[in-house]
VODO-375875 format. One line per field, with one value per residue (C-alpha): residue number from 1; residue in three letters; x, y, z. Coordinates in nm, 4 decimals, m for minus. Example, Ala and Ser with C-alpha at 12.3 -4.5 7.8 and 13.67 -1.06 7.14 Angstrom:
residues 2
num	(1 2)
residuo	(ALA SER)
c1	(1.2300 1.3670)
c2	(m0.4500 m0.1060)
c3	(0.7800 0.7140)
end
This chain:
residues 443
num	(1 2 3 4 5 6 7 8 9 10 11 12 13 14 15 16 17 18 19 20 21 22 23 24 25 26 27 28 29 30 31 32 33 34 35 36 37 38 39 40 41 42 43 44 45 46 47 48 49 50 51 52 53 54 55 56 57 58 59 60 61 62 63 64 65 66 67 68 69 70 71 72 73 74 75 76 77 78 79 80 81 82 83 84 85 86 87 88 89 90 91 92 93 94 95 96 97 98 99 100 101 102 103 104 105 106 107 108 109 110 111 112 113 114 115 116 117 118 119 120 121 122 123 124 125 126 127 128 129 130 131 132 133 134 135 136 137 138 139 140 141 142 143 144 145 146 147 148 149 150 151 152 153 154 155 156 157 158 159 160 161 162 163 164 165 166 167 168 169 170 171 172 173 174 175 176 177 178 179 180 181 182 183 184 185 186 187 188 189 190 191 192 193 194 195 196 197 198 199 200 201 202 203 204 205 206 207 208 209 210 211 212 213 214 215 216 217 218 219 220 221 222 223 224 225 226 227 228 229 230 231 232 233 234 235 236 237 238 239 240 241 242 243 244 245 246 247 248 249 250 251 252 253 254 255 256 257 258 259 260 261 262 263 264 265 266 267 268 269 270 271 272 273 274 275 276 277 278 279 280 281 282 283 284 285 286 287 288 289 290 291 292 293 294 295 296 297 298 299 300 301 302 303 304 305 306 307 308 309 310 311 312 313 314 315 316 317 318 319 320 321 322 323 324 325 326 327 328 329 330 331 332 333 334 335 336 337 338 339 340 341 342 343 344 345 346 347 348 349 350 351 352 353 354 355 356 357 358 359 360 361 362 363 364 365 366 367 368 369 370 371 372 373 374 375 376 377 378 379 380 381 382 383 384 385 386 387 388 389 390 391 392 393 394 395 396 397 398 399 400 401 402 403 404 405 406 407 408 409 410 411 412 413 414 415 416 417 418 419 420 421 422 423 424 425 426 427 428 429 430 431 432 433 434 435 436 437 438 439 440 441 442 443)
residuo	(UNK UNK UNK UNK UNK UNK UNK UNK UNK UNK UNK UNK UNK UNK UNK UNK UNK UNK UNK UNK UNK UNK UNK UNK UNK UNK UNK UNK UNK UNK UNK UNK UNK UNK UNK UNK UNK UNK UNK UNK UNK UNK UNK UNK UNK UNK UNK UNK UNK UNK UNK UNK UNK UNK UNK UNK UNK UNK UNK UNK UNK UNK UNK UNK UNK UNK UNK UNK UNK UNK UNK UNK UNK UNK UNK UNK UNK UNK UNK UNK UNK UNK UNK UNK UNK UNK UNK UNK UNK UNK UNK UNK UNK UNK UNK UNK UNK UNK UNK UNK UNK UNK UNK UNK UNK UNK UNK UNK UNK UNK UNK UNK UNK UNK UNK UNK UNK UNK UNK UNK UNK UNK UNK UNK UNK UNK UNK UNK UNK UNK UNK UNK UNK UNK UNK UNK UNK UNK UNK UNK UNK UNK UNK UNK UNK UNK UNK UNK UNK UNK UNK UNK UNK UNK UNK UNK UNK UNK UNK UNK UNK UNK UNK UNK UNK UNK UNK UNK UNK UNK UNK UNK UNK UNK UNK UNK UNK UNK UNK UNK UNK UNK UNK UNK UNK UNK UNK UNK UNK UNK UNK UNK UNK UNK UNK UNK UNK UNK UNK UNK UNK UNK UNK UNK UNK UNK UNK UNK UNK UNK UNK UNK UNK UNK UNK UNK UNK UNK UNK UNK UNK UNK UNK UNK UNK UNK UNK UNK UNK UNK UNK UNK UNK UNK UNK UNK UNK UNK UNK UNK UNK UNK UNK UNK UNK UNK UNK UNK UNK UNK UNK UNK UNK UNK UNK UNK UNK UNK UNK UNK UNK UNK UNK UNK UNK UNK UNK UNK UNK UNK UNK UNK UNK UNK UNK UNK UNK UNK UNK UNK UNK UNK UNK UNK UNK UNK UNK UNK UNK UNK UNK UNK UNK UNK UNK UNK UNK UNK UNK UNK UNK UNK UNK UNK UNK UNK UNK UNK UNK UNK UNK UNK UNK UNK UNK UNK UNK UNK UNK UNK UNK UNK UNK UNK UNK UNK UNK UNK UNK UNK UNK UNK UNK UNK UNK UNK UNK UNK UNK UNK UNK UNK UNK UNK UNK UNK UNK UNK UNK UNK UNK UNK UNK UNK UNK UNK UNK UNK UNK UNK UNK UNK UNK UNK UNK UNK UNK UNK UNK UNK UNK UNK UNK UNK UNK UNK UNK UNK UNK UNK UNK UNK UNK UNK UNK UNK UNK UNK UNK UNK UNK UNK UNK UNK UNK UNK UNK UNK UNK UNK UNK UNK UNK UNK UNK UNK UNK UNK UNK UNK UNK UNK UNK UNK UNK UNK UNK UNK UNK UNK UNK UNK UNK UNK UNK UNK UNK UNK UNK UNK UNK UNK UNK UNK UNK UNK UNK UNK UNK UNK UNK UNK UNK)
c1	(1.8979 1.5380 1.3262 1.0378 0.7319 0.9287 0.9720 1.2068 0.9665 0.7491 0.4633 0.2536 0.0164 m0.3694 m0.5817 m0.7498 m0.4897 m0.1422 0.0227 m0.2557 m0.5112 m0.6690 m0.4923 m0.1524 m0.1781 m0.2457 0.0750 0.2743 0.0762 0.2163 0.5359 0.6836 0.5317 0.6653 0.9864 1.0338 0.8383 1.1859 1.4025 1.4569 1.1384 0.9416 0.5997 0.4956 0.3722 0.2861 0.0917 m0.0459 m0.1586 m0.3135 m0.3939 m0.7113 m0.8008 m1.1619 m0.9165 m0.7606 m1.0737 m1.0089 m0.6559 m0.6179 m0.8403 m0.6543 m0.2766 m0.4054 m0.5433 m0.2130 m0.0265 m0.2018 m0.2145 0.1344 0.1165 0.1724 m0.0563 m0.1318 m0.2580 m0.4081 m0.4508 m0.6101 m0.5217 m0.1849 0.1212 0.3893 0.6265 0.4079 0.3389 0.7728 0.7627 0.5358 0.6632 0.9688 0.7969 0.5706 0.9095 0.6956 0.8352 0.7285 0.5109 0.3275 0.1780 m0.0958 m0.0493 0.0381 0.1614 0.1389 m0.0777 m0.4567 m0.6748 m0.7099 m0.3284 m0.2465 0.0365 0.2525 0.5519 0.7370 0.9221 1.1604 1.1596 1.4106 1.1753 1.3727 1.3011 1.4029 1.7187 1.6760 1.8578 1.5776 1.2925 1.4531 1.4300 1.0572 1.0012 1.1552 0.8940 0.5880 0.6467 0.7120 0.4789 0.4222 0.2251 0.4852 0.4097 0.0845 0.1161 m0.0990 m0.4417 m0.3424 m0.0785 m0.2901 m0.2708 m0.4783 m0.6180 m0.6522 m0.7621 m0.6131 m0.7853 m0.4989 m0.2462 m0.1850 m0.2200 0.1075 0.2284 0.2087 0.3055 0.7024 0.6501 0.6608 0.9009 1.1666 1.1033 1.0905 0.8450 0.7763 0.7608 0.4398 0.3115 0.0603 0.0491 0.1087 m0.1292 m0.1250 m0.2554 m0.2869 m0.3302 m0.3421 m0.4243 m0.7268 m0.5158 m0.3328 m0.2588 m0.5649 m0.6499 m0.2627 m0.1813 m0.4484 m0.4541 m0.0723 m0.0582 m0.3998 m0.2531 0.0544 m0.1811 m0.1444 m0.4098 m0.4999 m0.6887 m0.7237 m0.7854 m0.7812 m0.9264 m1.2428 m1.1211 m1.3781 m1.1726 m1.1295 m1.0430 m0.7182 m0.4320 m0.7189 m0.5843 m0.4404 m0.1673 0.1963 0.1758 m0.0676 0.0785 m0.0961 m0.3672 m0.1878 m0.0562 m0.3683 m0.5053 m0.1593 m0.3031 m0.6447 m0.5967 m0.3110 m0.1249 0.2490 0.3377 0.1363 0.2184 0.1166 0.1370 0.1073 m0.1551 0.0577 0.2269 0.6136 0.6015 0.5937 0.6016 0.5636 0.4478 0.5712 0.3620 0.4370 0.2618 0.6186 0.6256 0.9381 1.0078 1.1964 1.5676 1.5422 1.4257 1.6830 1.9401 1.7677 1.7746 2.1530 2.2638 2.0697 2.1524 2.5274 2.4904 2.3590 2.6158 2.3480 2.4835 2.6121 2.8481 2.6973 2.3903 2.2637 2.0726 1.9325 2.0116 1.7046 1.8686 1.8672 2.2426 2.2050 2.1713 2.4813 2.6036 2.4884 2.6409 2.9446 2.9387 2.8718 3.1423 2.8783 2.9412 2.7315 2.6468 2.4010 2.1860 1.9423 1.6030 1.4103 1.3873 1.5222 1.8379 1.8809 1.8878 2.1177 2.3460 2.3377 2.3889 2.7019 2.8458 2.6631 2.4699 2.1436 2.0445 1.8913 1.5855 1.4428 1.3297 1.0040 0.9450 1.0371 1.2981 1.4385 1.5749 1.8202 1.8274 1.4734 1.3254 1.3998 1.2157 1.0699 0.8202 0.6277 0.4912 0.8237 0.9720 0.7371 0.7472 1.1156 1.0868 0.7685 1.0289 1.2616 1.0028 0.8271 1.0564 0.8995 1.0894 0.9338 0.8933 1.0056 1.3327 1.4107 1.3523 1.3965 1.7989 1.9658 1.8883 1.8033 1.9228 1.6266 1.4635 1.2111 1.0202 0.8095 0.6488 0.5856 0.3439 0.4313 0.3282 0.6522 0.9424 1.1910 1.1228 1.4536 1.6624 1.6018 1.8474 1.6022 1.5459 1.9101 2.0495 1.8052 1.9782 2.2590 2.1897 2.0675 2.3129 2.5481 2.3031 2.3570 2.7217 2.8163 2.5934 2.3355 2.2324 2.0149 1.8591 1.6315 1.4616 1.2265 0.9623 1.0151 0.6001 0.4493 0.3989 0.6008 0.9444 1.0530 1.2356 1.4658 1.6438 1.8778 2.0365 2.0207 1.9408 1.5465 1.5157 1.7741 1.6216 1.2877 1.4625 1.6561 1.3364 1.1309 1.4319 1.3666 1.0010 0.9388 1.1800 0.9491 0.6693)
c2	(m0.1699 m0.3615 m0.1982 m0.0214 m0.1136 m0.2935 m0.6344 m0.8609 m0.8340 m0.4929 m0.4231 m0.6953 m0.8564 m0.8649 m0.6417 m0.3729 m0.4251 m0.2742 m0.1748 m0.2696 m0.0037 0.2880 0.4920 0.3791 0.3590 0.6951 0.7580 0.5263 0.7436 1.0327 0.9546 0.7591 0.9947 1.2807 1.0661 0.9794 1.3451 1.4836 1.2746 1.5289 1.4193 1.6854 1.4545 1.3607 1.0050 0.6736 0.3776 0.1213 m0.2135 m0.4955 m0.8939 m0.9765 m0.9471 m0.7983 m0.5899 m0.3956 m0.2019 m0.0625 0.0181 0.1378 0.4744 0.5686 0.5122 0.7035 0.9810 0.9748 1.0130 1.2744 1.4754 1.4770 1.5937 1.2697 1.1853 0.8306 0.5864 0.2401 m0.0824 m0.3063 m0.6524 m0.7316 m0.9506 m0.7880 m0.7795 m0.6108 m0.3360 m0.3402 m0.3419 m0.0896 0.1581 0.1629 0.1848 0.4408 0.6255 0.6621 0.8094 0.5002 0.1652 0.0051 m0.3162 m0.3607 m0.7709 m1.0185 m1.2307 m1.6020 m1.5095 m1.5791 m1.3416 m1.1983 m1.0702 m0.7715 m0.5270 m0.3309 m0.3596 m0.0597 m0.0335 0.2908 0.4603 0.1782 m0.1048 m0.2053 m0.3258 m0.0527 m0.0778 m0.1189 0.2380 0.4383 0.2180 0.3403 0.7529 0.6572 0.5053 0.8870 0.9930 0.7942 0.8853 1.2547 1.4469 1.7730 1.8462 1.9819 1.6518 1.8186 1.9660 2.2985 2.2796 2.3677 2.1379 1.8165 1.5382 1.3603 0.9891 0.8120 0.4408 0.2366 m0.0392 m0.2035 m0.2330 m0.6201 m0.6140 m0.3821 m0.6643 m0.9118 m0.6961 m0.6348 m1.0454 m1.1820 m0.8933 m1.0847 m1.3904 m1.4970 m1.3423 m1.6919 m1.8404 m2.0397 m2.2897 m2.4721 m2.8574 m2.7678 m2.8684 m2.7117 m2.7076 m2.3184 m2.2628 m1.9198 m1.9420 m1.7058 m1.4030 m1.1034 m1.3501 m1.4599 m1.2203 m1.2190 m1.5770 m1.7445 m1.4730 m1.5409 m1.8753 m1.8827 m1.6480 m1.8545 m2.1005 m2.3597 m2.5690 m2.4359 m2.6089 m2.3282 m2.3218 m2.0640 m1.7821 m1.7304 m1.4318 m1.3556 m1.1249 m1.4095 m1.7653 m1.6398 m1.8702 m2.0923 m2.4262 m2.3408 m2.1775 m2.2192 m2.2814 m2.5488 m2.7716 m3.0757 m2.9238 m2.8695 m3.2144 m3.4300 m3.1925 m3.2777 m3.6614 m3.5972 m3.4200 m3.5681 m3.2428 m3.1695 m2.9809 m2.7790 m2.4440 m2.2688 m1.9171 m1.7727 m1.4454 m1.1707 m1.4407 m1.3958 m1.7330 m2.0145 m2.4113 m2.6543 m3.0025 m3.2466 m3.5005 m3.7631 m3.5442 m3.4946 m3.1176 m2.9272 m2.6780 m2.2909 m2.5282 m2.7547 m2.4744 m2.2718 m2.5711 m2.5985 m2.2736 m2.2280 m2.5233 m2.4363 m2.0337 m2.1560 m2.3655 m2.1020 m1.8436 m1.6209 m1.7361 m1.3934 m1.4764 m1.7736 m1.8065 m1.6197 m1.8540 m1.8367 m1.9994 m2.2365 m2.3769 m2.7634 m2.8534 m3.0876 m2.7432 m2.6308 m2.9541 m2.9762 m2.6094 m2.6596 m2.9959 m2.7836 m2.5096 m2.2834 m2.0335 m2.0119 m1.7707 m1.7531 m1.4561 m1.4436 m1.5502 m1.3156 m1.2356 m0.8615 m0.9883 m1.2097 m0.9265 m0.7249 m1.0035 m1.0792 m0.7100 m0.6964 m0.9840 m0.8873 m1.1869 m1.2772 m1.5322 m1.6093 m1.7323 m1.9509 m2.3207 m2.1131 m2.0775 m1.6799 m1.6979 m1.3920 m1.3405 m1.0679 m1.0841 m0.9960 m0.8563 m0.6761 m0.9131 m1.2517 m1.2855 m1.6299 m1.5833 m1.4915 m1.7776 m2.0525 m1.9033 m1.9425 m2.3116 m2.3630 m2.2076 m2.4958 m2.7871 m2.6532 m2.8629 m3.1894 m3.2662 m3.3678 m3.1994 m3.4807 m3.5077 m3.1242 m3.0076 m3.3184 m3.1631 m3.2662 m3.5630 m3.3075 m3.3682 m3.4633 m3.1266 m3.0649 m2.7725 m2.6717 m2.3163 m2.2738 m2.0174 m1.7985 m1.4822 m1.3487 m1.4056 m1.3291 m1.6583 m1.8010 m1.5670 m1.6530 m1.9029 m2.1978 m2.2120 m2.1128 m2.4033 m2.6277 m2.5210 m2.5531 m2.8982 m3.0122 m2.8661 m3.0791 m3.3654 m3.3120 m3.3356 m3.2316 m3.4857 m3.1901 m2.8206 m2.6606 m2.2897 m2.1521 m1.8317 m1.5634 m1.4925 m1.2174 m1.1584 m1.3994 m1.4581 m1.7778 m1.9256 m2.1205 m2.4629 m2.6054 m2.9226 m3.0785 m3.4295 m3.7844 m3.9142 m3.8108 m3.9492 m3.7218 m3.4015 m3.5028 m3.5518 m3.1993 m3.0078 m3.1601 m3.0846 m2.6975 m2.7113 m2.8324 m2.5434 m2.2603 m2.4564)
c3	(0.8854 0.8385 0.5764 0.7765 0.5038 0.1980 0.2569 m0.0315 m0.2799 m0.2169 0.0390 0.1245 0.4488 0.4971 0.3360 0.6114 0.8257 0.8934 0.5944 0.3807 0.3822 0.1918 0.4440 0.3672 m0.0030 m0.0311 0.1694 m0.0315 m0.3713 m0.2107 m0.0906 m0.4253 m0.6505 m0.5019 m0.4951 m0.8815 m0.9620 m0.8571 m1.0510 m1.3064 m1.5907 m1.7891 m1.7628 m1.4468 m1.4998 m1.3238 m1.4238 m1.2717 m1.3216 m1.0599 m1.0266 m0.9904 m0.6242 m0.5098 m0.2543 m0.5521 m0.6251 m0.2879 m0.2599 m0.6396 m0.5970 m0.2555 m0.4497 m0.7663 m0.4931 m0.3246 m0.6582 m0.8198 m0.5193 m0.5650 m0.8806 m1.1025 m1.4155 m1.3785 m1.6126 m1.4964 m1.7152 m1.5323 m1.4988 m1.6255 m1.5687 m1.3563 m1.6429 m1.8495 m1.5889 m1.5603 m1.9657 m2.0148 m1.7632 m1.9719 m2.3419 m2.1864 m2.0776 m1.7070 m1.4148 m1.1970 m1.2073 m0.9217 m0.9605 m0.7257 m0.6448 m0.3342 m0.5757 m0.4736 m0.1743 m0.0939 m0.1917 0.1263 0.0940 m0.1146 m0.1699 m0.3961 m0.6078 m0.7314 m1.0709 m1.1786 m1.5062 m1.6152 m1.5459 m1.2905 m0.9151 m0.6881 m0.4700 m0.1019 m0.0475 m0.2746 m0.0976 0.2148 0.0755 m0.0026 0.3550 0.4912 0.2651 0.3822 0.7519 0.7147 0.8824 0.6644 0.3783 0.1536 m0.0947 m0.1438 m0.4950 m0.5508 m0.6733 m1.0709 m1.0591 m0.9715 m1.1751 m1.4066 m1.4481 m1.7357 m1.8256 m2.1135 m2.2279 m2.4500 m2.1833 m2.2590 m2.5946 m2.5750 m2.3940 m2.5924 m2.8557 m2.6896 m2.6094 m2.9323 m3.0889 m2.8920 m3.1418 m3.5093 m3.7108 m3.8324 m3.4497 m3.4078 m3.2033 m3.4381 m3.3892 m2.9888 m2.7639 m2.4111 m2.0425 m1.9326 m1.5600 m1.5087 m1.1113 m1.1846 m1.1567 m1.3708 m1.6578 m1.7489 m2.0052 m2.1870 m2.1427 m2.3240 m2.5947 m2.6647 m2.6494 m2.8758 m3.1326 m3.2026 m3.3023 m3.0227 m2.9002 m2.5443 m2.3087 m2.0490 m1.6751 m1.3513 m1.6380 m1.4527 m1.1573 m0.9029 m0.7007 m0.4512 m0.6297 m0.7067 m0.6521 m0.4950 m0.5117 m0.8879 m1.0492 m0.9749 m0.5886 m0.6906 m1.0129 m0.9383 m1.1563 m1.4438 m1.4149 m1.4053 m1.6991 m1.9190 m1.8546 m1.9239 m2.2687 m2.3301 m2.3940 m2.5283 m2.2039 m1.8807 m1.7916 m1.4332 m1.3361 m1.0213 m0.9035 m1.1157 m1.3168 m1.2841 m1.1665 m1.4215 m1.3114 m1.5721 m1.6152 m1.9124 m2.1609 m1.9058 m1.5863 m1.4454 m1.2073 m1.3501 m1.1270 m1.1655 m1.1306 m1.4097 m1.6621 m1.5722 m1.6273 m1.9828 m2.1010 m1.9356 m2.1765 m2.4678 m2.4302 m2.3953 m2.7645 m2.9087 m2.7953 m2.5864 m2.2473 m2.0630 m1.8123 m1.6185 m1.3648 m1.0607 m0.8067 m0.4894 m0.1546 m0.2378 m0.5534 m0.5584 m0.5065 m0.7789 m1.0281 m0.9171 m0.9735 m1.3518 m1.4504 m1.2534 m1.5076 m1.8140 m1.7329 m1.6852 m1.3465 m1.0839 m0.7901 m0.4896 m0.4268 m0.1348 m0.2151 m0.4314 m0.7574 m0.7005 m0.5184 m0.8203 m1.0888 m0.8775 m0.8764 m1.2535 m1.2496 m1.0486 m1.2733 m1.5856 m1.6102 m1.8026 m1.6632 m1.3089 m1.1188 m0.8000 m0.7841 m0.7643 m1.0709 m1.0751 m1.3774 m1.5252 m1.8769 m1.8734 m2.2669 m2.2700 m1.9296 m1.6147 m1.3886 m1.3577 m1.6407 m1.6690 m2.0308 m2.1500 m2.0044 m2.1316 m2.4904 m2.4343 m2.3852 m2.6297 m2.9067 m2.7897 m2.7833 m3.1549 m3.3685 m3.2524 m2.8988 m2.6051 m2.2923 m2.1117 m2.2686 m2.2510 m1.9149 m1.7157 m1.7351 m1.3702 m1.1274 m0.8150 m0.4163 m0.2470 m0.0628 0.1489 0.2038 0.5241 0.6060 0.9781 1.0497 1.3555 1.4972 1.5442 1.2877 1.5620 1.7486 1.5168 1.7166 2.0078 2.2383 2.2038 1.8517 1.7463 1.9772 1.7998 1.4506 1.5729 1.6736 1.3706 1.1516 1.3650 1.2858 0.9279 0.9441 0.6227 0.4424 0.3516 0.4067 0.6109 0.5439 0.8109 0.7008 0.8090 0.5157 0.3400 0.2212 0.5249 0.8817 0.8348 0.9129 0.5510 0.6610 0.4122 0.4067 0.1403 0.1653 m0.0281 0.3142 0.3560 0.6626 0.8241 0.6670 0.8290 1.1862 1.1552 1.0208 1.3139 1.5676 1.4624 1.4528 1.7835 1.9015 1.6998 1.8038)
end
């Protein structure tokens, strides 16, 4: 059964409307506090941690309300990746994190993402207890008045951050003599990123570090690469790096202005992590992965699996197989070795550590020759419209169209009003006539 509020990657839609409101944070503050408060924990603690949306001033007071009228001590950081909220909830031994972030969305989006005392995505079945939670109509969540809860601010939230970051590397790891393009799409990076990067002793030419509550993921950041790649020209830089709003998204660009996208790193660091004996099993996909990745591993003896798309259905699946290694042509790449969830900065100091001894960006991540794919959103005002007898004839027509000389994946959004298109084939033409044959049917 549907999830009622969770979508595949947390709450999310248009701020004041729906789920998004100071209404229903408090309810979801009330409802998953009182949930984790009764998993057993002497301290009552959440924290919390946001992107850089003008919308999170508003929804952040009505969550901590909702938690610490449950009884939960919370502690809130500020801007921060959503790996260093997931981090820090486990360092911090919390009871729960919630990062306060739409992600990839425009700033007029916002939404939640919820993180158990192991750092860890939560499972559909305890987003489902929570959901009970939210719609139950008593007030028995309502801890008494000497039992409330208490709010606290740190300040040094990503320094902790990058503190666990670079304890996963040499001592002697720097990045002196690198120069790079930082886009950090204006949102939850752009305090961390730079400061990293900087502190490793690369050369930084940064960009998207100037928030204003609603420039986030403006025409920047991951969703947007084409900045990063005109910049790598410009300056001339070793290699471009682009997050996206709560940066577990990375997309990169090499010397030569070449987009590398979530597939080829994850071909990269699957060969390299196999050298060096740190390859766990194989790699978890998604149903987006070019076929041409599959293609590559399948080449290098390396196993492969399909999850569906998003980045929590990934870690269950490297979890089921004991994987540690998985991600989406996205750019949302997690390193079991290291993290819990996608984590962007992680990721490109994984490759920076690869490129420091002189090689070029170009000839590292350009790993596979990729199927040609194209990509097309269709915003609708009803998801459902792909179930009904018009558009699933039209599928079915041009999946007959394709005849086995490509794949099709129709799919509803799981954090959008939109129906996600994808086609896969050497032959572009064709994927162009089967993605307009299903258009004109949601149309």
């Amino acid at each position: 059964m549907k999830n009622k509020y969770f979508g595949t990657d947390g709450i999310r839609g248009t701020v004041n409307k729906g789920n998004i409101t100071g209404e229903k944070f408090f309810k979801f503050g009330l409802a998953s506090g009182t949930y984790f408060k009764n998993q057993k924990k002497s301290k009552q603690i959440a924290i919390i941690a946001k992107d850089t949306r003008l919308s999170g001033y508003t929804l952040e007071p009505a969550l901590v309300s909702g938690l610490v009228s449950g009884g939960m001590h919370v502690f809130t950081l500020g801007p921060l990746p959503t790996n260093g909220l997931a981090m820090l909830t486990k360092s911090m031994k919390a009871n729960m994190g919630i990062m306060i972030t739409a992600s990839h969305n425009p700033y007029c989006d916002n939404g939640l993402k919820l993180f158990g005392p192991d750092g860890m995505k939560l499972s559909d079945q305890i987003e489902k207890k929570i959901e009970k939670l939210i719609d139950a109509r008593n007030t028995k969540q309502l801890t008494n008045p000497k039992l409330l809860g208490r709010v606290k601010r740190l300040e040094n939230g990503n320094e902790k951050y990058i503190e666990i970051l670079k304890k996963n590397f040499p001592n002697n790891f720097h990045l002196r003599g690198i120069k790079i393009v930082l886009d950090c799409a204006n949102g939850a990076g752009y305090k961390s990123a730079p400061k990293l990067l900087e502190g490793l002793g690369a050369k930084v030419i940064s960009i998207g570090i100037k928030p204003n509550g609603l420039n986030i993921n403006d025409k920047c950041g991951s969703t947007y690469p084409f900045k990063i790649q005109s910049a790598v020209r410009r300056f001339k830089a070793h290699i471009g790096i682009s997050f996206d709003g709560d940066a577990d998204r990375v997309i990169m660009c090499d010397e030569k202005g070449k987009i590398i996208d979530g597939d080829q790193i994850i071909a990269m660091l699957a060969r390299r992590w196999k050298l060096k004996k740190i390859l766990k099993g194989g790699v978890v996909g998604t149903l987006m992965s070019n076929y041409g990745l599959e293609n590559f591993l399948r080449k290098e003896k390396i196993r492969f699996f399909r999850s569906e798309v998003g980045d929590r259905y990934v870690k269950e699946k490297m979890r089921k197989f004991n994987f540690n290694l998985g991600g989406e042509q996205s750019g949302h790449i997690i390193l079991g070795k290291f993290a819990t969830t996608g984590d962007g900065l992680l990721v490109a100091l994984e490759v920076l550590f690869s490129l420091r001894k002189g090689k070029k960006a170009s000839e590292l991540l350009n790993v596979f020759l990729p199927v040609p794919q194209i990509l097309e959103n269709v915003t609708v005002n009803d998801k459902n419209v792909i179930d009904e007898p018009k558009c699933k004839n039209a599928i079915k027509k041009a999946n007959k169209l394709m005849n086995n000389k490509g794949r099709l994946l129709i799919r509803k959004s799981g954090t959008e009003p939109k129906i996600r298109i994808m086609g896969e084939s050497y032959d572009k033409n064709l994927i162009l006539k089967c993605i307009n044959i299903i258009k004109r049917s949601i149309k």
